[in-house]
C-alpha positions in Angstrom: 0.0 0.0 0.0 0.6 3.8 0.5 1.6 4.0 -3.5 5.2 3.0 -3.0 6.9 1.3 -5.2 9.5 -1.6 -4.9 10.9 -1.5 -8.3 14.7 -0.7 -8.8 15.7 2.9 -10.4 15.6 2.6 -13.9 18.4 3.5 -15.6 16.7 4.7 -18.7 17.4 8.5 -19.6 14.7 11.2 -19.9 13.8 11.8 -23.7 12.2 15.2 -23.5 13.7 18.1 -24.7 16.1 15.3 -27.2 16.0 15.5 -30.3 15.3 11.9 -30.7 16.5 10.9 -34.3 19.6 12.5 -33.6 20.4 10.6 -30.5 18.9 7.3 -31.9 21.5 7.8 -35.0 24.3 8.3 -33.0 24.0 5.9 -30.2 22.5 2.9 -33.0 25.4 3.8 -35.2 28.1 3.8 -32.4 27.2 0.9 -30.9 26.9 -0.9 -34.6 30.8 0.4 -35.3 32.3 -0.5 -31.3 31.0 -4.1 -32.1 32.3 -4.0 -35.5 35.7 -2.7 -33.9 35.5 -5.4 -31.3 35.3 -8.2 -34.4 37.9 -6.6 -36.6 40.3 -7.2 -33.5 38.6 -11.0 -32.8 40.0 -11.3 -36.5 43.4 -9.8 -35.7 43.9 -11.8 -32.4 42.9 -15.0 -34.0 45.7 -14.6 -36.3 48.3 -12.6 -35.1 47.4 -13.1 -31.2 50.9 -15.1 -30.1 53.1 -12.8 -32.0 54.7 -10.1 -31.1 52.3 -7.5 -31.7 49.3 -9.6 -30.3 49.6 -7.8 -26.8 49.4 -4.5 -28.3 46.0 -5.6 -30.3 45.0 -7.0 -27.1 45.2 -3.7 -25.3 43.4 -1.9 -28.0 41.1 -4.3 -27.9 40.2 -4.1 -24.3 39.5 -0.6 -25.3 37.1 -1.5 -27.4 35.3 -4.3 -25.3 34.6 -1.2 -23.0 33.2 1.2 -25.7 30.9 -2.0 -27.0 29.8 -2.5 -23.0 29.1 1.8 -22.3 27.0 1.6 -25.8 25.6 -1.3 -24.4 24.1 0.5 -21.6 23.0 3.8 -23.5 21.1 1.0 -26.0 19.7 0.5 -22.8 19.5 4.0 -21.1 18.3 5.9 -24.0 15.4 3.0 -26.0 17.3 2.7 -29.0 17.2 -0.3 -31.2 20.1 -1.7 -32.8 20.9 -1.9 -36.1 19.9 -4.8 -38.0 22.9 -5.3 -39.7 24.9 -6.4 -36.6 25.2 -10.4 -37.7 26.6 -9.0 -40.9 29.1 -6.7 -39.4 29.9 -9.8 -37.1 30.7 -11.6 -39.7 32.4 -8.5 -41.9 34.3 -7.3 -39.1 35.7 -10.6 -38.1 37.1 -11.0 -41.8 38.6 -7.9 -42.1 40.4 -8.2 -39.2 41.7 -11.5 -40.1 42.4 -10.6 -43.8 44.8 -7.9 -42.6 46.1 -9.9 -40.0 46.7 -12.2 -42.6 49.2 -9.2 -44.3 51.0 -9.4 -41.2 51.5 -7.1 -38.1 52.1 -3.8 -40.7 48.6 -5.0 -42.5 47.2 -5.6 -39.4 48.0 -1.9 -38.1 47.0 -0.6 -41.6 43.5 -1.4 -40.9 43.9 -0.2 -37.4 45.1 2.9 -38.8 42.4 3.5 -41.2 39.3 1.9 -39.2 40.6 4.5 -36.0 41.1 7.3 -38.3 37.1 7.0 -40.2 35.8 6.5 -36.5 37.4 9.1 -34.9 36.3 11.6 -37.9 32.7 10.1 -37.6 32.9 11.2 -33.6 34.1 14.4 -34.1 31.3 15.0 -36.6 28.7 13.7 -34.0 30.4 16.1 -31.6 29.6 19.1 -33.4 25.9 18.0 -34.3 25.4 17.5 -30.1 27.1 20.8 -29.8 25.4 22.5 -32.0 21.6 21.5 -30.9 22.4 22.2 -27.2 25.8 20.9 -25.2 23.7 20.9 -21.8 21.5 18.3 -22.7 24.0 15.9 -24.5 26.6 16.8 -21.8 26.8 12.7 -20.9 26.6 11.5 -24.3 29.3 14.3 -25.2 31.6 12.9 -22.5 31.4 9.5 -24.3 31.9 10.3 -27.3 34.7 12.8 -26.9 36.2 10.1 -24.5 36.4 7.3 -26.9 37.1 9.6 -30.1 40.4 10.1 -27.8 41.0 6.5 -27.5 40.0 5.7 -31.3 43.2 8.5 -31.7 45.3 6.8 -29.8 44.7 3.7 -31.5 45.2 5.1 -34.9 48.6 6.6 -33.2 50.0 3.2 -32.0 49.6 1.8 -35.3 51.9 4.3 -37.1 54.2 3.7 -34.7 53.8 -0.3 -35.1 54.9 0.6 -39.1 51.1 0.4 -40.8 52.3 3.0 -43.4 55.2 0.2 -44.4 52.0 -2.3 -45.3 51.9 -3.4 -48.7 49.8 -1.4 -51.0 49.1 0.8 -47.8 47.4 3.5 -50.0 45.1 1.2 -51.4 44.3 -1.0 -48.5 43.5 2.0 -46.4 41.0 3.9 -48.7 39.3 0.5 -49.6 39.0 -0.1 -45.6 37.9 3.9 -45.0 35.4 3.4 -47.7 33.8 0.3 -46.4 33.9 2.5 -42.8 31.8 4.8 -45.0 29.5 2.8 -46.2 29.1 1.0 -42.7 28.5 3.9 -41.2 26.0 5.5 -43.4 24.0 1.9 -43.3 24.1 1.4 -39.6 22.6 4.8 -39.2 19.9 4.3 -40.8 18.8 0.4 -41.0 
C-alpha cells in the first residue's frame, strides 16, 4: 500500500527536450561500429594473437570491449534499437580483421590505422551535431563520445608507430578499408 513502489531505479534516460533521431543515430550507429571494432580485432587476435604485436592488439582491444559495454548500456538508457545489420558486421568485421592480420602485423596496423582514423572523424562530426543543438543536454553522451574519439586516436597513433604506413599497397588497402567505414556507417545509421 501507501503507493510505494518496490521497483529498482531505472536506468533509462529522460527523452524530453532530445532530439530523438539525432540521438537514436548516433547511439544505434556507435554501438553498430564499437561491435564492429571489437570483431575486426577478434579477427586480428585470431591470427596474429601469439606474436609479437598480439599484446598491443590485445590492449586496443580491451578498449574497445569497453566502448561496445558503455553503448551497451546507452542502447539500454536511452530505447534505441540496434541496427539490424549487426550479424553481418559480425561476420564482416571478423574477416577484415583477419584478412589484414593475414598481411601481417604492418597490414594488421593498416586497418587499425584506417578503421581508428574514419571513427574518430565520424565522432568528431557527432560532436559538433550534439554541440550544436544544445551541449547541456548531451553533456553525458558528449563525455562519451569525446572520451572514446580520444582513445579511437590513440589507436590510430599506436599503429603508425607499429609501421602500418610500411604495409603493402598501404594507400590502397586503407581507402578501400575507409570506404567500407563509409559505407558501414552511413547503413548502420539508418537500417
Amino acid at each position: 500500500g501507501g503507493g510505494v513502489t518496490t521497483r529498482p531505479c531505472s536506468t533509462r534516460v529522460a527523452r524530453e527536450g532530445i532530439n530523438g533521431p539525432l540521438v537514436d543515430r548516433i547511439i544505434r550507429v556507435d554501438h553498430a561500429g564499437e561491435f564492429g571494432a571489437n570483431r575486426i580485432y577478434a579477427g586480428q587476435m585470431a591470427v596474429l594473437g601469439r606474436s609479437s604485436v598480439g599484446p598491443v592488439i590485445r590492449q586496443m582491444w580491451n578498449q574497445e570491449k569497453d566502448h561496445l559495454k558503455k553503448f551497451n548500456e546507452l542502447m539500454v538508457a536511452y530505447r534505441v534499437r540496434p541496427t539490424v545489420l549487426l550479424p553481418f558486421w559480425n561476420v564482416a568485421g571478423f574477416l577484415l580483421g583477419a584478412g589484414s592480420a593475414l598481411l601481417g602485423k604492418k597490414g594488421a596496423m593498416a586497418c587499425t590505422v584506417a578503421v581508428e582514423e574514419s571513427i574518430s572523424d565520424h565522432y568528431n562530426s557527432q560532436i559538433r551535431s550534439l554541440m550544436e543543438d544544445d551541449p547541456e543536454k548531451y553533456r553525458e553522451l558528449l563525455q562519451v563520445i569525446k572520451q572514446f574519439r580520444d582513445d579511437e586516436l590513440e589507436h590510430h597513433d599506436i599503429g603508425l608507430e607499429h609501421d602500418a604506413e610500411a604495409a603493402p599497397a598501404y594507400s590502397v588497402l586503407k581507402t578501400a578499408i575507409q570506404l567500407g567505414c563509409k559505407a558501414a556507417i552511413f547503413l548502420s545509421e539508418r537500417i
